[in-house]
C-alpha positions in Angstrom: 12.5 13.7 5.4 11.9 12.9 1.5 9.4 15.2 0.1 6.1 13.3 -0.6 4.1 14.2 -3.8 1.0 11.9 -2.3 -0.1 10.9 0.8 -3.5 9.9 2.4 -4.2 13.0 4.3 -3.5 15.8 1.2 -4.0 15.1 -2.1 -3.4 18.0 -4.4 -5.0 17.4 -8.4 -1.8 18.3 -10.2 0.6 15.8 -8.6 -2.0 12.9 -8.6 -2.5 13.7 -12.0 0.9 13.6 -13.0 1.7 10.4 -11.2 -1.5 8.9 -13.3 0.4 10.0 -16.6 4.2 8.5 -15.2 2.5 5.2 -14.6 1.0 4.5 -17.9 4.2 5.9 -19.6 6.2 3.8 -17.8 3.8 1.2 -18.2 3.8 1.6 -22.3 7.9 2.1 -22.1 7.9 -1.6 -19.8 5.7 -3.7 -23.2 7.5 -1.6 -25.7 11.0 -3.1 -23.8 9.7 -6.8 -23.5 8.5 -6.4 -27.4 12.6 -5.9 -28.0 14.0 -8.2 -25.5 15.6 -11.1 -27.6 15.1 -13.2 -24.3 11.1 -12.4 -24.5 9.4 -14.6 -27.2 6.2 -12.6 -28.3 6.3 -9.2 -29.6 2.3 -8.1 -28.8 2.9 -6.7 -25.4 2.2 -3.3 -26.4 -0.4 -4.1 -28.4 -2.1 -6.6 -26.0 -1.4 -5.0 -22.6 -1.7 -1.2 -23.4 -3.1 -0.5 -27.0 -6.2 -3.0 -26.4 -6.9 -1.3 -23.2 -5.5 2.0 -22.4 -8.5 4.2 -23.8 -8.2 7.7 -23.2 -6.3 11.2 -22.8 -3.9 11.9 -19.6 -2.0 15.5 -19.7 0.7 16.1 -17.0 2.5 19.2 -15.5 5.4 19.1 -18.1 2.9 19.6 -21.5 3.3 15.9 -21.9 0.2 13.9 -23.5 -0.4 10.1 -24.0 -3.4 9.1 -26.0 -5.1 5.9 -27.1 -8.9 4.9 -28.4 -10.0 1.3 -28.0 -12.8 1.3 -30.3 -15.0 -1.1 -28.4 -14.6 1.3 -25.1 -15.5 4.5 -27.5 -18.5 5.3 -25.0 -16.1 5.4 -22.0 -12.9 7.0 -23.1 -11.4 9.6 -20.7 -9.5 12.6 -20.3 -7.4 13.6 -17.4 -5.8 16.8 -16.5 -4.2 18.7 -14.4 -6.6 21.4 -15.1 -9.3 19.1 -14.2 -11.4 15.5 -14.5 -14.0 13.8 -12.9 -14.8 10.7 -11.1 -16.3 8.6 -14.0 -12.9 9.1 -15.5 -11.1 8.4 -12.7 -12.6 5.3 -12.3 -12.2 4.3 -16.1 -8.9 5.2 -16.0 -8.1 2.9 -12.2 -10.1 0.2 -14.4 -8.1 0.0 -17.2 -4.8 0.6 -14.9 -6.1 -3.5 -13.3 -6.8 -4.7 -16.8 -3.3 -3.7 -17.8 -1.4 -5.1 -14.8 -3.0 -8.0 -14.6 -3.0 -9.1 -18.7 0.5 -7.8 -18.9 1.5 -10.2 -15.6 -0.8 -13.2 -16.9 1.2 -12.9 -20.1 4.6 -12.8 -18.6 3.5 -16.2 -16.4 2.7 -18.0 -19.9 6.0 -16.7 -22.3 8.5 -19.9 -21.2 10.3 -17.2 -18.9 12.6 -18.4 -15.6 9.7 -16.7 -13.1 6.5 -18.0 -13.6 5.2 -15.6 -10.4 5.0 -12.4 -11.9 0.8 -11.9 -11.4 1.5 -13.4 -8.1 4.1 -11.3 -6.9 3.4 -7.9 -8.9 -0.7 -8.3 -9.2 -2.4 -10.4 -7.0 -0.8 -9.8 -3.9 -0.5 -5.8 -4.6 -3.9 -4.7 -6.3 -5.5 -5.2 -2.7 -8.4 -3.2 -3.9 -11.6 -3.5 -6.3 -12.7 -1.1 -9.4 -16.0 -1.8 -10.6 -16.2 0.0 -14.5 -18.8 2.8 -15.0 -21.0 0.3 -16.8 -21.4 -1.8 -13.7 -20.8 -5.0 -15.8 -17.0 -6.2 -14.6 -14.9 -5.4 -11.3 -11.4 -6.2 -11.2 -8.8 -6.3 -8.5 -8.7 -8.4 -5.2 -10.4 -6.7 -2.9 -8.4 -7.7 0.1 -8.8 -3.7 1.6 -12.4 -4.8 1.6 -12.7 -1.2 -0.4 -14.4 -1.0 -3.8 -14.4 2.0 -6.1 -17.4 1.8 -8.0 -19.7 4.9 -10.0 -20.3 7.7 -7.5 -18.1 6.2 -5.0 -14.9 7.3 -5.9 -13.9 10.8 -4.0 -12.2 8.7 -0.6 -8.7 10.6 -1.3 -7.2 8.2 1.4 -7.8 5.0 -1.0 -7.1 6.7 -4.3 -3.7 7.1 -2.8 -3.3 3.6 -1.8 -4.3 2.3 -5.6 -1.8 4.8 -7.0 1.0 3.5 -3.7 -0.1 0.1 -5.5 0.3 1.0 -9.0 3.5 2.3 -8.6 4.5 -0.9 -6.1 3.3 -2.9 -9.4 6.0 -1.1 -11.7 8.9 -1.7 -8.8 8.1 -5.7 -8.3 7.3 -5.9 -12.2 11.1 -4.9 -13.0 13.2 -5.2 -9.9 15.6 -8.0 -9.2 13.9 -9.7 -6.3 16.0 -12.8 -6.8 13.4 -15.1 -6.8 11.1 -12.3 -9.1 10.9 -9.3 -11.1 12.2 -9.1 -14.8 15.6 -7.4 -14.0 16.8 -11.3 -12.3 14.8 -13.4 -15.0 17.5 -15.3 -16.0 15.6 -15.6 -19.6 15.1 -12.2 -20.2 18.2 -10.1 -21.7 18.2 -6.8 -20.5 18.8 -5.9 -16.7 17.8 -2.4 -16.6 13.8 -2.5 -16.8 13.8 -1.4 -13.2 16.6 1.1 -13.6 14.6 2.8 -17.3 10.7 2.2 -16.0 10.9 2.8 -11.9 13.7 4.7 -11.1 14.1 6.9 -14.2 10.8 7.2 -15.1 8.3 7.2 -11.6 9.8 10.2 -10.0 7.2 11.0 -7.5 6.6 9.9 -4.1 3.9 8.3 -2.3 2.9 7.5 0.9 0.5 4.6 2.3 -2.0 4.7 4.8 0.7 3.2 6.9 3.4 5.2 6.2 5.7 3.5 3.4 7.0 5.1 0.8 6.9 4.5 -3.4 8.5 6.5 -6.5 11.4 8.9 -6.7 12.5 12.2 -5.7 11.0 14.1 -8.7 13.9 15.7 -11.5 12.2 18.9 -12.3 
């Protein structure tokens, strides 16, 4: 049996904070790509989907750091650590994970590209949960799970494991070639290795659903 960095019964700080930290980097190394693709038209992907959202500080295991201030968020940036964190930025951070998906898969539907399905395939039918913000004043995600994280309900370690399941099921159906979806089999996009560089390479942690499937790689180190 593969060993399994995340499931719903255990959830151990370190590993769920390093799987926070693999996601946006993979998430950045995805918009950077698309910004270089001569089959991709606009060059703002990283600027649009992860500069003008991603707001805070996530440390992993490996002394690795990715940082980013949006200066309209200043009151809510976060910082995440294996050492430690709290539930407001938890929440900011699951927040700004929805804002990013669904912007960067909006965006991809718009460009002129061969797929025009890649919210509906990557987003909408994947982010089955809700995140209200700590402000109370917007809620993204679909809600399908009928589950909401929202200020001082965030400590069910079962449903924090399905939105990071999700997040990293975003990143697979993002780049994979699904024939019909997925950048890797976009006939307008040049590169074929997005899900090869940005899932396989770079997500190498495994996690379980509540229902016993299985997301990420065996880790490297």
């Amino acid at each position: 049996m593969e060993n399994i960095d995340l499931k719903p019964t255990g959830l151990v700080a370190s590993d769920f904070v390093d799987c926070i930290y693999l996601w946006w980097a993979a998430f950045k190394g995805i918009c950077a790509k698309l910004d270089d693709d001569t089959g991709v038209t606009a060059t703002t992907y990283e600027a649009l989907c992860y500069t003008a959202i991603f707001n805070g500080c996530i440390e992993d295991t490996r002394g690795g750091q990715l940082i980013n201030a949006v200066s309209t968020k200043a009151a809510r940036f976060y910082h995440i650590t294996p050492r430690g964190y709290d539930d407001p930025a938890i929440l900011e951070c699951f927040y700004d994970m929805l804002d990013a998906m669904e912007t960067l898969s909006e965006k991809l539907d718009l460009e002129g590209l061969t797929f025009t399905n890649y919210e509906a395939i990557a987003y909408t039918a994947i982010c089955t949960q809700k995140v209200m913000n700590q402000t109370g004043e917007s809620t993204l995600g679909n809600g399908s799970a009928a589950f909401t994280f929202r200020p001082g309900g965030i400590c069910a370690e079962a449903q924090i494991v399905e939105f990071m399941y999700n997040a990293f099921e975003f990143i697979h159906l993002l780049t994979s070639n699904e024939t019909t979806s997925g950048l890797d089999g976009d006939g307008t996009v040049t590169d074929t290795d997005y899900e090869e560089l940005w899932y396989t390479d770079a997500l190498d942690r495994v996690i379980m659903n509540s229902v016993g499937s299985t997301i990420g790689n065996a880790r490297t180190f």
